[in-house]
N, C-alpha and C positions, 0 to 999 in steps of 0.2 A: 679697553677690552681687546682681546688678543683676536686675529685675527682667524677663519673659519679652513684648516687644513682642507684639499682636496679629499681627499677619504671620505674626510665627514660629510660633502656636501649630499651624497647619496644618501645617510642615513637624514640628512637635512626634507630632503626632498619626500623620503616614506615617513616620514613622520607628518605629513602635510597632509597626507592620502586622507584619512578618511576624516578629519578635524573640523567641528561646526565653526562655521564662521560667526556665528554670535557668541554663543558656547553656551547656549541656552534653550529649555523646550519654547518655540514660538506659540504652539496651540490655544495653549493660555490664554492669550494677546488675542490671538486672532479670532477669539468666540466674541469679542466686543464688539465685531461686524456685524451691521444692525442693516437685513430684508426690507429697508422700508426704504425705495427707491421713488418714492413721488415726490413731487413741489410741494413743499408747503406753503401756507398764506402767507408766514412771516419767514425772508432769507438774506443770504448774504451775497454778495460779489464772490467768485469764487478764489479772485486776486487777493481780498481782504483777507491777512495771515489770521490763522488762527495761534494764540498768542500763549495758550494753556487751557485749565477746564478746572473750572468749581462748581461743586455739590454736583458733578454729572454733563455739566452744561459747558459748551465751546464757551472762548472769551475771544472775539474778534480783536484784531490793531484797531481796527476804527467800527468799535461798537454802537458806535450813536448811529451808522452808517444803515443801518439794516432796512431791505425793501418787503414792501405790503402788496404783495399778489392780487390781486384782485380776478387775474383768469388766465387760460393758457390757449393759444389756436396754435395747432403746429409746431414748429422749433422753436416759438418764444413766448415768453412768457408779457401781460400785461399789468402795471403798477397803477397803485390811484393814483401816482402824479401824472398821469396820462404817458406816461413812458413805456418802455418795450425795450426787451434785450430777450437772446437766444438763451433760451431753458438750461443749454452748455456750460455758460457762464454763471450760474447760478448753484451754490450748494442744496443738497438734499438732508436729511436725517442718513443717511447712507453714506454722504460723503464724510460729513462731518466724522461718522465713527470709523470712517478711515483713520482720518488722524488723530481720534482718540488712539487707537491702536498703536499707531506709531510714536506718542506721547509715549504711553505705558512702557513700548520697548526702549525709547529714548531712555527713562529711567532706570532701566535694568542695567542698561549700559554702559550707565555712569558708576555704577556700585562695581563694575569689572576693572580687571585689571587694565591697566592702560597702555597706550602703544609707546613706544620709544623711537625716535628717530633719530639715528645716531651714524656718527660717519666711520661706521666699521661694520665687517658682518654678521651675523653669531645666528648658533640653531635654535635661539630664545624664537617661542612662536609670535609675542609682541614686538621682537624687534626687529627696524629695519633701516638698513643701510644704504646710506640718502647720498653716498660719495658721488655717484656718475646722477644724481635725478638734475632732472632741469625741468621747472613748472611753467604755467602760465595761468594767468586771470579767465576766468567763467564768471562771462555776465555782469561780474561786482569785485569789489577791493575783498571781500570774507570770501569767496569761493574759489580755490587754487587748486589744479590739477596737476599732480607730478607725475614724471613718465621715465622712465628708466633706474626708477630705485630698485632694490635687490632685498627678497623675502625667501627666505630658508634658499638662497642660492638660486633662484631664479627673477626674471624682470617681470617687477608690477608697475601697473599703474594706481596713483594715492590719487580719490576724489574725495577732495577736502571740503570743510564749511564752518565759520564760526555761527553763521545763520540761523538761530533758532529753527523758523518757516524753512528755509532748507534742509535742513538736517533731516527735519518729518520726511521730507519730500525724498531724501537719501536715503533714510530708512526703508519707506515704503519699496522705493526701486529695489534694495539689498534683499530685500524679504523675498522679492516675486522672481530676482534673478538668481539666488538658492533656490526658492522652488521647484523652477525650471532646468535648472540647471542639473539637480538629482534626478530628473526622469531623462530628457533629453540633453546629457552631457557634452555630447559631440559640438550642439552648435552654440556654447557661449563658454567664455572665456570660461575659467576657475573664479570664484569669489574663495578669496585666503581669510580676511575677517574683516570685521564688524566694529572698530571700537571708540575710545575719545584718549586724542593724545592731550599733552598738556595747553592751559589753554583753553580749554571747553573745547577744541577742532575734534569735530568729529573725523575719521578714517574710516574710507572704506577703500582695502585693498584688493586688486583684481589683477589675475595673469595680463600680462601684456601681451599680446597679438604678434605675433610674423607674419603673418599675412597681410594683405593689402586692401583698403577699402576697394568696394567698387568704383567710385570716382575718378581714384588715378589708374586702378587694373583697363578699362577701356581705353585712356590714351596712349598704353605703354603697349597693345597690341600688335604686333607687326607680321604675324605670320599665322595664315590659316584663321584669320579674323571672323568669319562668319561663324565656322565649327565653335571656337573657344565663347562666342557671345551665345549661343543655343547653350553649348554645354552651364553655362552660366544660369541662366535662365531657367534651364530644368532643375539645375542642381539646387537653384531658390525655392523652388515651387514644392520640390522635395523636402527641404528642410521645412516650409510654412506648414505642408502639408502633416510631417509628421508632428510639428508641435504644435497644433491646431488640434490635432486626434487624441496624441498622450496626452501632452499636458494640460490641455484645454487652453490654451494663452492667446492671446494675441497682442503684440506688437506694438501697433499704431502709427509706429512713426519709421516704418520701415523704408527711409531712403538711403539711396545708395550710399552715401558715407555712414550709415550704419550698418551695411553690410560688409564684411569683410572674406574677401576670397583667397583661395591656394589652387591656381590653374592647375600646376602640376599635379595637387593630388586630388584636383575637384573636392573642396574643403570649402564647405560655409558657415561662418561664424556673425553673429549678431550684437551688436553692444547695446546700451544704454535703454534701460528700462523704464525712461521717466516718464512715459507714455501708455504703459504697458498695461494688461490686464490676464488675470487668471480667476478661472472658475475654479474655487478650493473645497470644501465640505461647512465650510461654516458659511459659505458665502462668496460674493464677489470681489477680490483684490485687485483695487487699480491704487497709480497715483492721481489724486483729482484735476484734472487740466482743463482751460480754456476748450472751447467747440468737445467738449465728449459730454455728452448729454447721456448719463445714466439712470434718465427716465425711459428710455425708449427699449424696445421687445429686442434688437437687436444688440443690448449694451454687454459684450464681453463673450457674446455668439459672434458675430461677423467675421463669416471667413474669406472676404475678399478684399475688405481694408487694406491689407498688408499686399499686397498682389495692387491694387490700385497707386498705393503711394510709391513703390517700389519702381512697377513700369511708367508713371509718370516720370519722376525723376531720373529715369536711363535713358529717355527719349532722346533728351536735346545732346550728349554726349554720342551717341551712338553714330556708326558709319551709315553713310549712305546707302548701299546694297540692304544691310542689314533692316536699316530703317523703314524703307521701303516696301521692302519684298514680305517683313513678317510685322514689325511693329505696326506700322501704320496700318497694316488693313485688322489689324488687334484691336486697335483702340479706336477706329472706326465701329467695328461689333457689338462693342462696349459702350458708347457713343449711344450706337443707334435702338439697344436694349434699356438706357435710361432713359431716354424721348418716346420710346413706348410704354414702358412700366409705368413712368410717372404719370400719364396720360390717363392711364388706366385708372392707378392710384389715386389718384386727384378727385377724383367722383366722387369720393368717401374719407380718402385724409388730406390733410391741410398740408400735412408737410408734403407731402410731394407736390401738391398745388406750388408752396412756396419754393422749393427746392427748383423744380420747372424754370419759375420764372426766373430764378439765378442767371439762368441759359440761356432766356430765349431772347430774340434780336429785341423786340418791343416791351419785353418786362412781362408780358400776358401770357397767358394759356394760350391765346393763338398764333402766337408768334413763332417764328424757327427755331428750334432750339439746334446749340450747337455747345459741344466744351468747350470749340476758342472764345466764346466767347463769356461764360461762366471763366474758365481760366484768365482772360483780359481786365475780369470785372473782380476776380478773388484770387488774385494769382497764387497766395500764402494758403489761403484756407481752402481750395476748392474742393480736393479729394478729400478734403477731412470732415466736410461738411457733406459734401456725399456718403460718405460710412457711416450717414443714418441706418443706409438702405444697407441689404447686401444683393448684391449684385453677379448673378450666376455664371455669367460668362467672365467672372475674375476671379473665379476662385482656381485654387492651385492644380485641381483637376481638369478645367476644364481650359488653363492656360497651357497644361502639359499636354493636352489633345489638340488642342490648338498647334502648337509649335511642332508637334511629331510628324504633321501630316507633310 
């Protein structure tokens, strides 16, 4: 195939404008979102893939596997085999028609036209020009990510997957990151399309980033470091904030290497939606994951999650002055608002009873509670198991009143 003149690539690039990345009405799909967010008696492991669906019904990878509830205190749920696991871990009738949902679009998208990977460039909207990409491995030998391929004349990034159970899970994300993406555009990449190349690999292609995560933007600081870490900081709480409001979303897994900044033009951008949730009209869209307990009053309202995970994992990076002077006494406030709430809470729910004693020095309700030492004892899951709760002095308001003063 002949190669893509300069001229054309401007007409390359308007003809991308306004083009669905499925190329399909989702609505459809997304009315098989099924309001019935409680436990049921009989459930699954939320690990356990769900493998297809007959007569209506999920088919789990290890069907014979399925747990017999017997009752629920708090964040977890108890089995007649006298066992216990967090309510998080456990599918609902809600979750499940998540990925019914994503089944259904899975099949839509195997009847579409397919992507082409080819080492030339052309204004075909399937095809894309794999000459400069260079991949690497996600997680497993079927999940490859390539970064520098070239679609109608600009650099995407291909998230790939021969993975059945992935795929769902890539659907769902592509779904909630178009969503979001049509109300509040500025802060996530382009999603280009949606489709399956040869091979059953599904493709989901997305603009590539110039920008720089947060992770490496704080080591490479050298001048006027405290201004550019506030302007950072605000210009997060700005973004959460507005897409908290428009598009109802949230995040969940908003650490610093999923944020990505442009100092110079105060630009925040967000990647990777495999955590993510949005309040839609048909219902609640997430992808189903470990510790997100979508039984709870606050499941896909919480608007401090994203502000918790975010200033947790800026802490250990951050300078000294910085740290200091604003962080620390931050998450001291924060701190000392969860050791009273839950205190309070505890008199009437179990989960804060249990959440409490994460924290506290002796395991009890009498004990000192402290986050080093919940962080010591959950260092992966602490802030995500906190985002039961939401918590006021971490939402995007009340950290940009905080930092102003």
């Amino acid at each position: 195939m002949a190669s893509v003149s300069g001229n054309s690539r401007k007409r390359c690039r308007d003809e991308m404008t306004d083009f669905d990345p499925f190329g399909f009405d989702l609505d459809v799909y997304l009315r098989i979102i099924k309001n019935d967010y409680k436990l049921g008696r009989r459930t699954h492991h939320i690990s356990n893939s769900i493998v297809g669906f007959e007569n209506g019904q999920p088919v789990f990878k290890e069907n014979s596997q399925s747990l017999s509830v017997v009752s629920t205190l708090g964040i977890y749920a108890y089995f007649d085999n006298c066992s216990k696991k967090l309510i998080s871990e456990l599918h609902t009738n809600h979750t499940v028609s998540l990925y019914a949902v994503a089944t259904q679009i899975r099949k839509r998208l195997m009847t579409m036209e397919s992507v082409h990977l080819r080492d030339s460039e052309s204004c075909e909207f399937k095809y894309v020009d794999m000459r400069q990409a260079r991949h690497q491995k996600r997680h497993s030998e079927t999940n490859i990510v390539w970064v520098n391929a070239r679609h109608l004349s600009q650099n995407v990034v291909l998230k790939t997957t021969t993975d059945h159970y992935t795929q769902l899970k890539y659907i769902l994300d592509a779904v909630i990151h178009y969503h979001v993406f049509r109300i509040c555009p500025k802060y996530l990449p382009k999603i280009h399309f949606v489709a399956f190349a040869a091979g059953g690999r599904l493709v989901v292609c997305s603009e590539q980033l110039t920008s720089i995560p947060v992770n490496k933007i704080i080591r490479s600081i050298t001048n006027d470091t405290n201004r550019v870490i506030r302007d950072l900081v605000h210009d997060v709480c700005i973004m959460l904030k507005n897409m908290q409001e428009k598009a109802r979303f949230t995040h969940r897994d908003c650490h610093v290497a999923n944020v990505y900044y442009d100092i110079e033009n105060r630009k925040v951008k967000l990647i990777d939606f495999d955590w993510s949730c949005v309040r839609l009209k048909y219902g609640y869209l997430s992808v189903p994951r470990y510790l997100y307990d979508t039984t709870r009053e606050t499941y896909c309202h919480n608007q401090s999650i994203d502000m918790c995970v975010f200033l947790r994992t800026l802490g250990p990076i951050l300078p000294d002055e910085f740290y200091y002077n604003v962080y620390q006494p931050l998450m001291e406030r924060y701190e000392k608002q969860c050791a009273q709430i839950l205190r309070e809470k505890s008199k009437f729910e179990n989960a804060a009873m249990q959440l409490y004693k994460m924290s506290s020095d002796d395991k009890t309700m009498k004990g000192n509670y402290s986050h080093k030492i919940g962080l010591e004892r959950f260092p992966k899951i602490f802030e995500y198991a906190m985002g039961y709760y939401q918590w006021e002095c971490m939402t995007p308001d009340a950290v940009l009143q905080f930092i102003s003063k």
